[in-house]
C-alpha angles and dihedrals in degrees: 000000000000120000114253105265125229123210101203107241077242102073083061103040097050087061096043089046094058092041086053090044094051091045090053099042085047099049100244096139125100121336139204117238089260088047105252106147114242111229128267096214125037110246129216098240129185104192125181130219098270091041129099140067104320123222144164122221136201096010102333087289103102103044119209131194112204106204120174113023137126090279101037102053104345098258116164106180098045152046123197124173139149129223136189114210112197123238099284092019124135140198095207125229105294142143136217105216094197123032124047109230136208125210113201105188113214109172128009136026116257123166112254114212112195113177111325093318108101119212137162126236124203129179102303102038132116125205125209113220117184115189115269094029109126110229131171122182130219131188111231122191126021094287125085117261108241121210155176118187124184119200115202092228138018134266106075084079080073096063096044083052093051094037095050141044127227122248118292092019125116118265107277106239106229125192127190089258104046081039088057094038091049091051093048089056092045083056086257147120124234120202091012108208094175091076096144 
């Protein structure tokens, strides 16, 4: 009879820790929808009002700077960008099912809905957002609606990226469908209709 045999946990561990090393110093790791790899370590950023990652919605015509993300800057615990809606442009009814959001409203007046209850938000003004609430955004009036808008955890920042195309790109082309399967993805709801 032979004696059982042990293999040491090292013999196992050495292998799976350089595999974890190459994939870290090469940027495999996670990965935004257009490819861009998130950061592996958050990074002290001082960003000023034109910087960012720069994005068009709906078209190109509703540009978006996404500003501290996972990409961005490597947060992980939070998400802060700024938009600019057109005079007669909407963000339509939806809900975001994990991470609370605040809207702070810079330039322009738009008409908030949250829930079923219906405000209007004009520069100055700052918009609770907890998560689940369903909330659609309107510009009111012949100036753009300027906005920032924090979300206490990432994921959102997915859907703006597939949503959306990059400077210099071609409009991205969204249909309802891609739109919904791109939110559910981003933990959210499209076209809410539990708005009670």
């Amino acid at each position: 009879m032979h004696p059982r045999a042990t293999i040491p946990m090292e013999v196992f561990m050495r292998p799976l820790l350089g595999i974890l090393l190459i994939d870290l110093l090469l940027g495999c790791g996670p990965r935004s929808p257009d490819g861009e790899p998130e950061l592996a370590i958050p990074r002290p950023s001082v960003i000023g009002p034109a910087e960012g990652e720069r994005r068009f919605l709906r078209g190109g015509t509703t540009p978006l700077l996404i500003k501290v993300d996972p990409v961005t800057t490597g947060s992980r615990r939070m998400v802060f960008a700024t938009s600019d809606l057109p005079p007669g442009d909407s963000i339509g009814v939806h809900r975001h099912l994990s991470e609370d959001e605040i809207i702070l409203v810079t330039p322009g007046t738009a008409r908030i809905q949250l829930g079923t209850e219906k405000h209007t938000a004009g520069p100055g003004t700052t918009v609770f957002i907890p998560q689940g609430t369903c909330i659609a955004v309107a510009t009111v009036g012949p100036d753009t609606f300027s906005m920032a808008f924090i979300f206490s955890s990432p994921g959102f920042e997915r859907v703006l990226r597939e949503v959306s195309s990059p400077e210099g790109a071609p409009p991205r082309p969204v249909s309802p469908a891609l739109r919904a399967a791109a939110f559910q993805r981003g933990h959210a709801e499209a076209a809410s209709t539990h708005c009670d």
